[in-house]
C-alpha positions as CSV (number, residue, x, y, z in Angstrom):
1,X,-1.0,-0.6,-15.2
2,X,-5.0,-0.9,-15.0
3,X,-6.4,1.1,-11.8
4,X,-9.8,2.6,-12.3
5,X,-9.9,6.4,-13.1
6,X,-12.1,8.5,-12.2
7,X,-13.6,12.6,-12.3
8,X,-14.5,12.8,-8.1
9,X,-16.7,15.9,-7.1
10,X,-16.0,16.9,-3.8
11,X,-17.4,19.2,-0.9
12,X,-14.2,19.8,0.6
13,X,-10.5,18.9,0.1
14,X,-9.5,15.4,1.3
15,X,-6.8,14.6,3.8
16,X,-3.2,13.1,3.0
17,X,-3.2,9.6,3.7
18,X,0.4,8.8,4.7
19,X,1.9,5.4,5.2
20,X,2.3,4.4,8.9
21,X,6.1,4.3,9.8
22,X,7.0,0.6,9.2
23,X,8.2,-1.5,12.1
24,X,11.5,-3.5,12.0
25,X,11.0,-7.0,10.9
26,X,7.7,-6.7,9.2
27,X,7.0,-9.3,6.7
28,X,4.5,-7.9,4.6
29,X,4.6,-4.9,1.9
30,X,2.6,-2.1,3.3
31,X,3.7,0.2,0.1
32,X,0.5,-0.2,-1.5
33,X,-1.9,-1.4,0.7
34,X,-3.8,1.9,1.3
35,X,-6.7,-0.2,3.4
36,X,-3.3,-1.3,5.8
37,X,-2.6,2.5,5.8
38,X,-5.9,3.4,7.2
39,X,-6.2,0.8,10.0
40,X,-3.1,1.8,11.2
41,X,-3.8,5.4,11.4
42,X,-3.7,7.4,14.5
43,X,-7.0,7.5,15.8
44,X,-6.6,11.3,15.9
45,X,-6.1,11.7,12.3
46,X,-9.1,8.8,11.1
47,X,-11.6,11.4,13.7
48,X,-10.9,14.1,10.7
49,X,-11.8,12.2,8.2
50,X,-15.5,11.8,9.4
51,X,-15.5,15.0,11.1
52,X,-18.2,17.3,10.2
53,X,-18.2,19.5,6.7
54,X,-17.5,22.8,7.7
55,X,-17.1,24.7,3.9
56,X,-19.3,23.6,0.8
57,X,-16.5,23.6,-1.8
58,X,-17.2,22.7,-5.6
59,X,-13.6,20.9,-6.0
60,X,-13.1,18.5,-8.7
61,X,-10.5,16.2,-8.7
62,X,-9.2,13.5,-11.3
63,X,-7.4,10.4,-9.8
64,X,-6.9,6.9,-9.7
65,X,-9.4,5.3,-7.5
66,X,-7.4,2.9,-5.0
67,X,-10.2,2.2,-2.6
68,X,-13.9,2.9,-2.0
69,X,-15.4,1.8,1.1
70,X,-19.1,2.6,2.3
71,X,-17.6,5.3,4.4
72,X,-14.3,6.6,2.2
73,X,-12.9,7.1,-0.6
74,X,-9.2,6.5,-1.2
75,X,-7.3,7.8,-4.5
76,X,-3.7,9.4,-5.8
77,X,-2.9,11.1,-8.7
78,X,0.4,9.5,-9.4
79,X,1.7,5.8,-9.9
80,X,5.5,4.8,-10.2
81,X,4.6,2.1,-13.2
82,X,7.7,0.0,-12.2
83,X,7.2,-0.4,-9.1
84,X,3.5,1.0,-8.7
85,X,4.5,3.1,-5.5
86,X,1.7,4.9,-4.9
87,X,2.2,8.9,-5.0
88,X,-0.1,11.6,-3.2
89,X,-1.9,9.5,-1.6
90,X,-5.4,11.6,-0.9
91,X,-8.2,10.2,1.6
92,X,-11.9,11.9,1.5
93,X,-15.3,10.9,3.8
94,X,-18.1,9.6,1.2
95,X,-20.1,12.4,2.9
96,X,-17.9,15.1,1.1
97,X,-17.9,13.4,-2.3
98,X,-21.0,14.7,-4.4
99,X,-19.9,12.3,-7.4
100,X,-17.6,9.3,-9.0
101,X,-17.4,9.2,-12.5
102,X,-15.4,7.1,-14.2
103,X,-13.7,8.3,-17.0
104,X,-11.1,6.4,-20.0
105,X,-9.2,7.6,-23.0
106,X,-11.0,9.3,-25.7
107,X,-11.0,10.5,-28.7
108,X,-11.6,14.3,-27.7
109,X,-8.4,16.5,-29.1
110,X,-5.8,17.5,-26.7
111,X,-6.5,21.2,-25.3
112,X,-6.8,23.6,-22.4
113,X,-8.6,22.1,-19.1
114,X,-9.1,19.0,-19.9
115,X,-8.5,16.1,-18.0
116,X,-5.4,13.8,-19.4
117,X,-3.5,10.6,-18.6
118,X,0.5,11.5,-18.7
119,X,2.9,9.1,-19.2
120,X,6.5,10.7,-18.2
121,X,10.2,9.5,-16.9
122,X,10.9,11.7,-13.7
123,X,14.3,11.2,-12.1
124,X,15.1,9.6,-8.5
125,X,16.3,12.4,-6.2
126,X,20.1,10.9,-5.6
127,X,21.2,11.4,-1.7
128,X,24.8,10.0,-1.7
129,X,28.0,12.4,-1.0
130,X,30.3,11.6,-4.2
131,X,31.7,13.4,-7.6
132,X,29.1,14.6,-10.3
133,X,30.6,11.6,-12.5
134,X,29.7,8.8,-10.1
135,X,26.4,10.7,-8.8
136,X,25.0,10.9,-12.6
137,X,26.0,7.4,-12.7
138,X,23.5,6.1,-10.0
139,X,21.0,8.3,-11.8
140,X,17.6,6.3,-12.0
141,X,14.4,7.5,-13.5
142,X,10.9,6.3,-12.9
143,X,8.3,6.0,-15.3
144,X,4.7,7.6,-14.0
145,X,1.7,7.7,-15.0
146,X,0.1,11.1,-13.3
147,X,-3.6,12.2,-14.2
148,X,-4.8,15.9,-13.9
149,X,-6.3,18.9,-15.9
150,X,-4.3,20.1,-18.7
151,X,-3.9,23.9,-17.6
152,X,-1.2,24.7,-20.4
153,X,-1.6,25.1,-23.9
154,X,-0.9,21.6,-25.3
155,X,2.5,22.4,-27.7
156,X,4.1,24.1,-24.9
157,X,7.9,23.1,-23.8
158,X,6.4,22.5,-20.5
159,X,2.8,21.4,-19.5
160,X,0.7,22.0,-16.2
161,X,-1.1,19.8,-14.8
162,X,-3.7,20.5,-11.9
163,X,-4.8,18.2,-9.4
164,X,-8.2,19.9,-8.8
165,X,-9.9,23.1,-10.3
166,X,-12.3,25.3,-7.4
167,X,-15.4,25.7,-10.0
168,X,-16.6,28.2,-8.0
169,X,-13.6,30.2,-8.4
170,X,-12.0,28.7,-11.8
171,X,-8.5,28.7,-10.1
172,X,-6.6,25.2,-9.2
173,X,-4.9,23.6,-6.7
174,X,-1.3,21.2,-6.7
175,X,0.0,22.4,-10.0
176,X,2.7,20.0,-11.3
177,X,4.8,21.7,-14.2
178,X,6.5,18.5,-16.2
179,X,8.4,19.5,-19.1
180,X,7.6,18.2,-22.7
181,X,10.9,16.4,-23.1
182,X,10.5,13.8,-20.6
183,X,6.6,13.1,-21.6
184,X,6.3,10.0,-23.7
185,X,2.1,9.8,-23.9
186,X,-0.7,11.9,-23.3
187,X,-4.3,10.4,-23.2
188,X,-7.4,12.7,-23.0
189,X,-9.9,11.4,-20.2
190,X,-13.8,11.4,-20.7
């Protein structure tokens, strides 16, 4: 799985970029084709994204970069590695991004606020109506890859991971708590 990562600055938080709901009959895979996902946007929501900045934020994000147009920037912060679904999908103007910097594994030891590359098995929510033996039967798993700041200490049973710190503030934002069990790789970013 080789998608660019990068340390994004930002103004102001982005917008959720969401899929637009797919016709019957379509022929083409619009799962990961973020640029497909924009065009077909409701007009409405594609206005807020070059609306005018109205706060002066000092966010910082880490994410995979999916797209970067002269006008936008698309990213997530977590891929399904199977079948490289595309999770929290985020879309920001280029006017509210103050920098891109690419970051890649590194040496630097694991600890406390930096940013990391976790590799983890997360299970498949399971809908159907059925006995807890055939239920945990169907049980599937995916295998991501999420990037974040390590907010917990790094031998803990269970490790945070924030989406973006407020460096004015020092507090963060879309806190995922994974627990150590299910982790099979961490990378340090820099």
């Amino acid at each position: 799985m080789k998608r660019k990562i990068a340390k994004i600055s930002l103004y102001s938080l982005p917008l959720t970029l969401k899929p637009p709901i797919q016709c019957a009959g379509t022929t083409i895979d619009i799962s990961k084709d973020v640029r497909y996902w924009l065009d077909n946007s409701d007009p409405e929501f594609v206005s807020k994204i070059s609306a005018k900045r109205t706060e002066d934020r000092d966010m910082e994000t880490v994410a995979f970069i999916l797209e970067e147009t002269k006008d936008v920037v698309i990213y997530c912060s977590a891929i399904d590695e199977g079948s490289a679904l595309l999770k929290r999908v985020r879309i920001v103007s280029k006017e509210d991004v103050k920098n891109i910097k690419e970051i890649k594994p590194s040496k630097i030891s694991l600890q406390v606020g930096v940013p990391v590359k976790v590799q983890w098995r997360d299970t498949i929510g399971n809908y159907k109506y059925g006995s807890v033996e055939n239920i945990i039967k169907d049980l599937k798993f995916e295998n991501l890859f999420s990037v974040g700041y390590l907010i917990s200490e790094p031998n803990s049973e269970t490790l945070l991971l924030a989406r973006y710190i407020d460096n004015y503030s020092g507090k963060y934002r879309e806190v995922s708590v994974i627990p150590r069990s299910v982790v099979k790789e961490i990378l340090v970013l820099n």
